[in-house]
N, C-alpha and C positions, 0 to 999 in steps of 0.2 A: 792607291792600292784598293783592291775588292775588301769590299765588306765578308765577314769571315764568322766563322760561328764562335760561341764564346768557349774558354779553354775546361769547363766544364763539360760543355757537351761533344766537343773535340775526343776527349776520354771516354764519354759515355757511347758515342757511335761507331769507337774501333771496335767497340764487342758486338755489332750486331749485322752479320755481313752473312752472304752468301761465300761459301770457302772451297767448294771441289763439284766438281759435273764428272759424272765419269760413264761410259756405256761400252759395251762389250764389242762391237758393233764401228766404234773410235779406230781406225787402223792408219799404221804408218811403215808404208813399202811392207804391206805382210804381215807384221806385228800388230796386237791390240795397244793401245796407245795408252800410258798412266793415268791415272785422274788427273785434272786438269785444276791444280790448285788457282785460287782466288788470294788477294790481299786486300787489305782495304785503299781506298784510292782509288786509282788507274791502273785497270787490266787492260791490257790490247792483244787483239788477236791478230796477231803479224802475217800477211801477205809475200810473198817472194816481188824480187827486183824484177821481175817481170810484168809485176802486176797480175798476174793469171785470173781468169776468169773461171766460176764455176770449183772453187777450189773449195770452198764450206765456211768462207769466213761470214757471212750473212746467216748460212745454217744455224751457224756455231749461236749467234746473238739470239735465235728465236730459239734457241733450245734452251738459252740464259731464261729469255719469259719465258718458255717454258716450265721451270722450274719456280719463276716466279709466277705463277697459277696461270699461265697465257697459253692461248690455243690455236696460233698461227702455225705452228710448226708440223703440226698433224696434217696440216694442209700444203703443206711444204713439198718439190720434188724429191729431197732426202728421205721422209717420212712413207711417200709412193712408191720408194725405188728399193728400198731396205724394208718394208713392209713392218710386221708387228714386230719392236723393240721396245726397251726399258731404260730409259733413259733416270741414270742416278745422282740424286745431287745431296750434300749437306750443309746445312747453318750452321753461323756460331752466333749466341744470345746469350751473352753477359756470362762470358767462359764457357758454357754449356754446348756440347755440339748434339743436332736435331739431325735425323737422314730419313730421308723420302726416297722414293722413286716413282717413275710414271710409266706407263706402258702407252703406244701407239694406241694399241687397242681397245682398248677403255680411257680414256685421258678424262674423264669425268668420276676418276677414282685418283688418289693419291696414297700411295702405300706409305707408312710406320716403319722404318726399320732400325735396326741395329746396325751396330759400325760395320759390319761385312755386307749391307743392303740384302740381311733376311728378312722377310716382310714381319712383322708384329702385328698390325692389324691395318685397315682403312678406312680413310675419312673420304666423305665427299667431298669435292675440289670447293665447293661453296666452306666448306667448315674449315678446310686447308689454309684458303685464302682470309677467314676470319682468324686464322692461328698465327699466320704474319702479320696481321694487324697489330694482332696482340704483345707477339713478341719484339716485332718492332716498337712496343709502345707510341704509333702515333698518335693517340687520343686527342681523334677530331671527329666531332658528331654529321649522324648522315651520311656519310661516304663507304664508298668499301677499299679494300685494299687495290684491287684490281682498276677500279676507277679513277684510283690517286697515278698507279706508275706504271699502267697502261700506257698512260697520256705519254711519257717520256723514255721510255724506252721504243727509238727511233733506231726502225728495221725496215732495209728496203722490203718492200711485199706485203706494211703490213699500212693501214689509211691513216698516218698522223706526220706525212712526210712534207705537208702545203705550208712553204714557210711564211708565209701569211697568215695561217689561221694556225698557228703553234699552239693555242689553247686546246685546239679540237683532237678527240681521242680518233674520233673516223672524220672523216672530209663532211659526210652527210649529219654529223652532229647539228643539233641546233643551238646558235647562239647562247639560250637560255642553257642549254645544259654545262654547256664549259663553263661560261662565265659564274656561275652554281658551282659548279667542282674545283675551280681556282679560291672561290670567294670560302669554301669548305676547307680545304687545305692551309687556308692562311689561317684558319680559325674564325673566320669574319661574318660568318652566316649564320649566328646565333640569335644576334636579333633579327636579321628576317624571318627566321625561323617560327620566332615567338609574332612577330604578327603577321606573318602569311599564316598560324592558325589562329590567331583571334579572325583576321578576315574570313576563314572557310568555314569557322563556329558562327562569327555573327551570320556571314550567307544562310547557309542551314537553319537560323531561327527563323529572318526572313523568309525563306522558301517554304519551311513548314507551317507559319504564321500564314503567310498571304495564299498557299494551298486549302488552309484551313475555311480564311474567308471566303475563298472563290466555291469550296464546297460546299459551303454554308454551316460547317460545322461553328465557325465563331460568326457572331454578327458584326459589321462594321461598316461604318463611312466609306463611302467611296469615293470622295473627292474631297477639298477644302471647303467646298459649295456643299455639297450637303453636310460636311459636320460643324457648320455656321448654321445651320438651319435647325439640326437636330440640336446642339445648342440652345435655341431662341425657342426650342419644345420642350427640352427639359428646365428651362427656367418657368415658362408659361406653365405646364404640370406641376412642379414644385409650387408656385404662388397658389396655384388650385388644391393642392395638398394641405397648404399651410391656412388657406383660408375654412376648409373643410374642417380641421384639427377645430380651428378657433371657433366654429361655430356648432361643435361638439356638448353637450352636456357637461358640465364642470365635474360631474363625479369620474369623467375619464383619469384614470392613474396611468401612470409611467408604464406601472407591468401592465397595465390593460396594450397600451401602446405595443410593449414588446412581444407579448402575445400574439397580436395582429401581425406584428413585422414580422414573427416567426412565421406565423401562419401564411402568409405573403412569399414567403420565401418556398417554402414548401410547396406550396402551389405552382411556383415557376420551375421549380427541381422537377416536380411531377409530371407537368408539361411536357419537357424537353425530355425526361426521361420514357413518356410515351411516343413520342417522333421517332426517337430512336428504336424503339423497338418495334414501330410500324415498318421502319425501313428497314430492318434486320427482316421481318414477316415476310416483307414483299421479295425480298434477295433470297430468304429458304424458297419460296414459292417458284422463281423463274430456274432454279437449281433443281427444284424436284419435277419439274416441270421438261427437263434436260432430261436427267433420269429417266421417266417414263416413255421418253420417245425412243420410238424401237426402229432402227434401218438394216437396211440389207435385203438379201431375198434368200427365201428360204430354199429345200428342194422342189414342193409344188410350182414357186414361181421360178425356176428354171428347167421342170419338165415342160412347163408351155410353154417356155421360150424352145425347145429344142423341136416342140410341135410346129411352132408358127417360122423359125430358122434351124432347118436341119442340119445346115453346113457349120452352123456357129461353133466356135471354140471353149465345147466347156470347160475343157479343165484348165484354161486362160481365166473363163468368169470366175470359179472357182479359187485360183490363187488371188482376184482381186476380191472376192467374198473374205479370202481368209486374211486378208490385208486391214482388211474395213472391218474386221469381227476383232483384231488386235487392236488397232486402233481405238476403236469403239472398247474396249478394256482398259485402255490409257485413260481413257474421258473418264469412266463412269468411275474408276478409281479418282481421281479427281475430284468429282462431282461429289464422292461419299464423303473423300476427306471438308470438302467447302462445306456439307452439308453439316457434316460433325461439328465444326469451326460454330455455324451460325446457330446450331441446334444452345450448344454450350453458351454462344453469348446472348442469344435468346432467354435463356435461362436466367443467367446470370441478372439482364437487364427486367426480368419478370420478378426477382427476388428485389429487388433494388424498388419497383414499384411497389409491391407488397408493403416491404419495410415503410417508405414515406407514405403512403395510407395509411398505416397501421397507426405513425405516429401522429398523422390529420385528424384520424377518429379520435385519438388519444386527448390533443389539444384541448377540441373543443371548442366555444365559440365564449369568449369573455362575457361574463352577465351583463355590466352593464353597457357593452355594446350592444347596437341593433345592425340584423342580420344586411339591412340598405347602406348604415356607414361601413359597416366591413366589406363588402365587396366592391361601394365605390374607394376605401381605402385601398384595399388590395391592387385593385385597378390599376389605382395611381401608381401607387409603389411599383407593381410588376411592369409598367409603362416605363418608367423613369429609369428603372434597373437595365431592362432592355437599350434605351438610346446609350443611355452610359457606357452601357455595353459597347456600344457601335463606337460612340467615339474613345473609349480608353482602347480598344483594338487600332481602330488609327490614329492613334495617338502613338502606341506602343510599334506599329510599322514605321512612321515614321524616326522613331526614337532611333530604332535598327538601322533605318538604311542612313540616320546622322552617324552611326557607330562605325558602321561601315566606311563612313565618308571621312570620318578622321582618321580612321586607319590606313586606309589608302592615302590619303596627306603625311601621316609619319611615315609609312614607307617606303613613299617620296623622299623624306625626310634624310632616310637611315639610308636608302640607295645611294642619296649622293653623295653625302658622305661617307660613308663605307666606301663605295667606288671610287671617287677621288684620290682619299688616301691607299687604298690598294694600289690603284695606278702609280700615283706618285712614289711609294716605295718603290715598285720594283723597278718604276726610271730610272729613278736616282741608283738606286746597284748594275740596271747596266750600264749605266754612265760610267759607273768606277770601273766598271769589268774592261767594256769599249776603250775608256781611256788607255786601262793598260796594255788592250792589243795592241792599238795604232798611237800610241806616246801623246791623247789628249789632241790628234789631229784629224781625227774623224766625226762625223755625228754619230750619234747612238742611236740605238734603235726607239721607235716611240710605242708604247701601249696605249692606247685609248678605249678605255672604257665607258662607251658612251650609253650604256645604259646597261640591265639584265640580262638583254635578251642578245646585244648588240656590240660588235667591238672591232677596233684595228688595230693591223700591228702593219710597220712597215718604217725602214730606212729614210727619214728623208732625202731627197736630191739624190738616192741612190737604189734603183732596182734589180743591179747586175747581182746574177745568181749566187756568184762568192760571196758578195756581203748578205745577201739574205739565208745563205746557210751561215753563216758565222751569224746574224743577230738571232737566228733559229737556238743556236747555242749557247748565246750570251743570256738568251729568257731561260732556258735549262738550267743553266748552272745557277740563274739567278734564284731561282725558283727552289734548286740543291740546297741553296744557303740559308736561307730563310723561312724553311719548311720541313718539319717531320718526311716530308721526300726519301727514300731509303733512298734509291738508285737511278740513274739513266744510264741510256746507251746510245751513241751514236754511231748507223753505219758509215762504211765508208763512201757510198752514195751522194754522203752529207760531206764529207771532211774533202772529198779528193776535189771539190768544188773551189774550195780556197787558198788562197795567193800561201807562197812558201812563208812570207815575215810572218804573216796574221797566226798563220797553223803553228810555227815557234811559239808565240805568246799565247794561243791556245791550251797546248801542252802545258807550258808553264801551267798555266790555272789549275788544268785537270789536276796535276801532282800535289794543287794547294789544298785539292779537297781531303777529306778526311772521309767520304763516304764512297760508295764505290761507284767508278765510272767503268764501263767497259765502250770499248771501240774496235771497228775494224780498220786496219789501214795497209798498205802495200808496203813495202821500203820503196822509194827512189832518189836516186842519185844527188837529185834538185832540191831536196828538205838540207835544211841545215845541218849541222855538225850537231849541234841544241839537240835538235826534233830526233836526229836519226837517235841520240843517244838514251833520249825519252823513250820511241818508240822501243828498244831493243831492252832496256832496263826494264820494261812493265810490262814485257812481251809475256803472254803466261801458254800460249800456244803458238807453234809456228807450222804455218803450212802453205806449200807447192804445189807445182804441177809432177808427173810421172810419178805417182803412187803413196804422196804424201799429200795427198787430199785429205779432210777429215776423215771421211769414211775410207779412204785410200784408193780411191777412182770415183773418175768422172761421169755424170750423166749426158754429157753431149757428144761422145765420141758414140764411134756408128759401132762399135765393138760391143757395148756397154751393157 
């Protein structure tokens, strides 16, 4: 037997269904048609023993997503041919009844209403579709509503009909995005989540670190080879440091030392804090330098063009003057703003110099140092500081792109496993599902998740189109049972594709569910006694040819 939800939640999701569609517009032989009550489980929108074509029962499905925030139906022959309608629906959410309506005309608004569909107010269809989320309670991160049951609500006309790639919401999806949106829905994407952004943080340190060296804002190593080198120079400076100390006058103290080292330091801050404000100088200059240049021509220099070319098009030159005189207002606004920019951190880096002089005069030069050992001390130190520099920057890129490197290792790690065991559940439940169509004498359909981006799905030893709409199916309901999933729908496109036994054991299922399936299906003759009594028991619309159409006439007669 299929695996089943548990009897907790059996309870908890009869209260939150889709319950009435109703429109003005619904006719049956001349009459406007009831609202079209819902139950939970299996709805079927019943077809005549004819099968008729063109009757509304594929309409009927996209008006279903329709109301579940979908916008195939607007694009629909119904929607062309009936022009602007208000198509009305309501929920029930945990006893509480919700009523919307949609217009043709605006379908990127959803109206608020009261139980007779007066409008209250409106939400945009993005805020609509966050409110079924909500009241659905699926509480699954990253995803949206429409992205979850999109996917399964299977309408001829609309791109999720390739029963091979059942994952994908449109055909042209990419690999990566379904197998994302299944791995969301199970709840399983949590931890990729957590390190696809450690990986996109550590990138970004990377990229702005090694931006940095390339600019020259930080110094650093540029290969193993030279930060072995620079290595074997801060050691050689170091011994020369140490020798210079020891050959120092004994009366040097500690604080004389730290004196020095401040002083040292200050010296390198002051350095680098005038580079930088050379280069800010040089960048206001080619800016103001922008500024000052003046183009275009004035009137003098278009009277003597009109002397030297009589025939010329002035008032052509003219719209191209007043073209270049706009332009040229774009720039120079621009230019004032960059000018402003560099003016202010000009400033700022002129105050910053100020300061660290201020405090170099302040210092002072230790008494019983001489002015020859402080500057070959400084030397040393500001030397040693610098290679240091170079190698704790390649030291620290390299740190990043290790970081990097295990991260992309764990989630190696957590793909495969996560993927694995995803696959493997929902085999194992179509297996039980498979089993109970074909009594445990068929193969089941296989999932293969073979990586993020990549995946199959397909029957073994069997590619005839019945069974690949039935395992189309058997992933649906799999996927029903197992998953915050509110709904699917399968057309008749899908069902009338399969053997009379299999479609009996189908229904069966449908009825086992507890959440809502709708489907379209015709009556004939050749279904079972089972099937016919399924179909007609969960029928919740029925419609014909000769004026019990949905809308009560057809668009392919020549009258029409």
């Amino acid at each position: 037997m299929p695996l089943v939800e548990s009897g907790l939640m059996i309870i908890r999701r009869i209260c939150f269904m889709l319950v009435e569609i109703w429109c003005d517009k619904f006719m049956d032989n001349g009459k406007i048609r009831p609202k079209v009550k819902f139950r939970s489980g299996l709805n079927t929108i019943l077809g005549d023993i004819n099968a008729s074509n063109s009757i509304g029962k594929t309409t009927f499905l996209l008006i279903v997503d329709f109301a579940f925030g979908g916008d195939d139906y607007v694009k629909s022959d119904a929607a062309r041919h009936i022009h602007d309608h208000t198509i009305c629906f309501g929920f029930e959410f945990e006893s509480k009844r919700f009523y919307f309506s949609r217009t043709t005309q605006t379908p990127g608004e959803v109206n608020c209403c009261d139980e007779d569909y007066t409008i209250q107010n409106v939400l945009a269809l993005d805020k609509y579709n966050q409110l079924l989320f909500e009241k659905y309670q699926i509480a699954r991160n990253g995803i949206t509503f429409r992205n979850i049951i999109g996917r399964y609500l299977r309408i001829y006309g609309r791109d999720n009909l390739n029963e091979t790639k059942p994952l994908n919401s449109v055909a042209a999806e990419s690999g990566a995005n379904a197998i994302t949106a299944l791995l969301k829905l199970f709840g399983r994407y949590d931890k990729f989540d957590e390190l696809l952004l450690r990986r996109k943080n550590t990138e970004d340190d990377r990229k702005a670190l090694a931006g940095a060296i390339e600019f020259e804002y930080i110094p650093a190593a540029k290969n193993k080879s030279q930060y072995k080198k620079t290595q074997k120079q801060i050691e050689i400076l170091e011994s020369e440091l140490s020798e210079l100390l020891e050959k120092q006058d004994e009366l040097l103290s500690k604080a004389d030392l730290e004196q020095a080292d401040t002083a040292s330091a200050i010296k390198a801050q002051l350095a680098f804090a005038r580079r930088q404000r050379s280069r800010l100088l040089s960048q206001l200059r080619i800016v103001e330098s922008n500024l000052q240049k003046q183009s275009g021509l004035n009137e003098d220099d278009i009277d003597s063009l009109r002397d030297f070319f009589p025939d010329a098009n002035i008032e052509h030159i003219h719209r191209i003057e007043n073209f270049h005189h706009q332009l040229q207002n774009i720039l120079i606004s621009e230019f004032e703003e960059e000018r402003a920019n560099l003016q202010t951190l000009i400033e700022g880096a002129t105050q910053e110099i100020e300061s660290m002089e201020k405090r170099q005069r302040a210092l002072g030069l230790p008494i019983k140092l001489s002015k020859a050992f402080l500057d070959k001390y400084s030397s040393l130190n500001i030397h040693i500081a610098f290679l240091k520099k170079q190698n704790d920057s390649y030291e620290k890129l390299n740190e990043i792109k290790e970081m990097k490197r295990d991260i992309v290792k764990e989630l190696e790690v957590v793909e495969e496993q996560e993927l694995r065991e995803l696959q493997n559940d929902i085999n194992i439940q179509m297996a039980h599902l498979n089993g109970f169509i074909y009594d445990g004498t068929r193969k089941p359909p296989i999932l293969n998740l073979q990586s993020t981006s990549q995946y199959s799905f397909e029957t073994p030893d069997d590619t005839g189109t019945g069974t690949s709409c039935k395992s189309m199916i058997v992933f649906d309901l799999s996927v029903l049972y197992m998953t915050p999933l509110p709904a699917i729908a399968h057309d008749s496109v899908i069902l009338k594709n399969i053997g009379d036994a299999p479609i009996e054991k189908i229904m069966e299922l449908y009825l086992k569910s507890h959440k809502q399936i709708f489907i379209a299906l015709d009556k004939d003759d050749s279904y079972s006694k089972r099937t016919s009594a399924i179909l007609n028991q969960t029928a919740v619309l029925r419609l014909s040819d000769s004026g019990s159409q949905l809308f009560g006439r057809a668009w392919n007669m020549l009258d029409a």
